[in-house]
C-alpha positions in Angstrom: 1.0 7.9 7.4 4.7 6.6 6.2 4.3 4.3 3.5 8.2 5.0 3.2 9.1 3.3 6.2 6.2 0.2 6.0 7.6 -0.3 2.1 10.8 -0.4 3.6 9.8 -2.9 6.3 7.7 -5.2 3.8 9.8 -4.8 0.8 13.0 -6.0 3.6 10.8 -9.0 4.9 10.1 -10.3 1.4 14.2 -10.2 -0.1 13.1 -7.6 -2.3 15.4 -5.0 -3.8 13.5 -2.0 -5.4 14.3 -3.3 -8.7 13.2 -6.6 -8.2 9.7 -5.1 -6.4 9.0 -2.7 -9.6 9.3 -5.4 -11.7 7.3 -7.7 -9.8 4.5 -5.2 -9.4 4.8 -3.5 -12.5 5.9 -0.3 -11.6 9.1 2.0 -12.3 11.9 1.3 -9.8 12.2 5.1 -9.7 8.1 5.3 -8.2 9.8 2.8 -5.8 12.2 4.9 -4.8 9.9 7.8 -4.7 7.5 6.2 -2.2 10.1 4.8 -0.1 11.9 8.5 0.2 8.6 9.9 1.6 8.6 11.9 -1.6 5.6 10.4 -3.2 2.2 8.8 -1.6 1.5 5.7 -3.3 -2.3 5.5 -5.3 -4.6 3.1 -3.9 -3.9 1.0 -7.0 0.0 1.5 -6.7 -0.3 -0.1 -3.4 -2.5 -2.9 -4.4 0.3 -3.9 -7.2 2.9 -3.6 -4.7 1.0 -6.0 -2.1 0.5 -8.5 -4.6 4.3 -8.5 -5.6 5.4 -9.0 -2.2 2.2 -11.6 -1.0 1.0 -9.7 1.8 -2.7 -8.0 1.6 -3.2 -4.3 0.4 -4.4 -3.4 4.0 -0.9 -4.5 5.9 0.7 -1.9 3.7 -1.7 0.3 4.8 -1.5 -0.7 8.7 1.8 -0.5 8.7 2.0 3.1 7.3 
């Protein structure tokens, strides 16, 4: 799964920088950064935070990856 590239996608959709989306979901810009680099796979819990910041459901991350 990429959740690099469906970050990417969501994070794009929404008008999000990463800045803006680890503030929103309460997570360091650099985890953003991480994720969206393929370096890190984001925790279940990482994911749900993210989904809520942008207003799409946890599984659509998940789909999309």
């Amino acid at each position: 799964m990429d959740y690099g590239k469906a970050l990417k996608v969501a994070r794009a959709i929404a008008g999000f920088q990463q800045k803006d989306l680890a503030r929103q979901a309460g997570l360091d810009p650099s985890h953003i950064s991480l994720i969206e680099s393929g370096r890190r796979k984001p925790s279940a819990d990482a994911i749900e935070k993210i989904a809520l910041a942008l207003g799409i459901p946890p599984h659509l991350i998940t789909l999309l990856a």
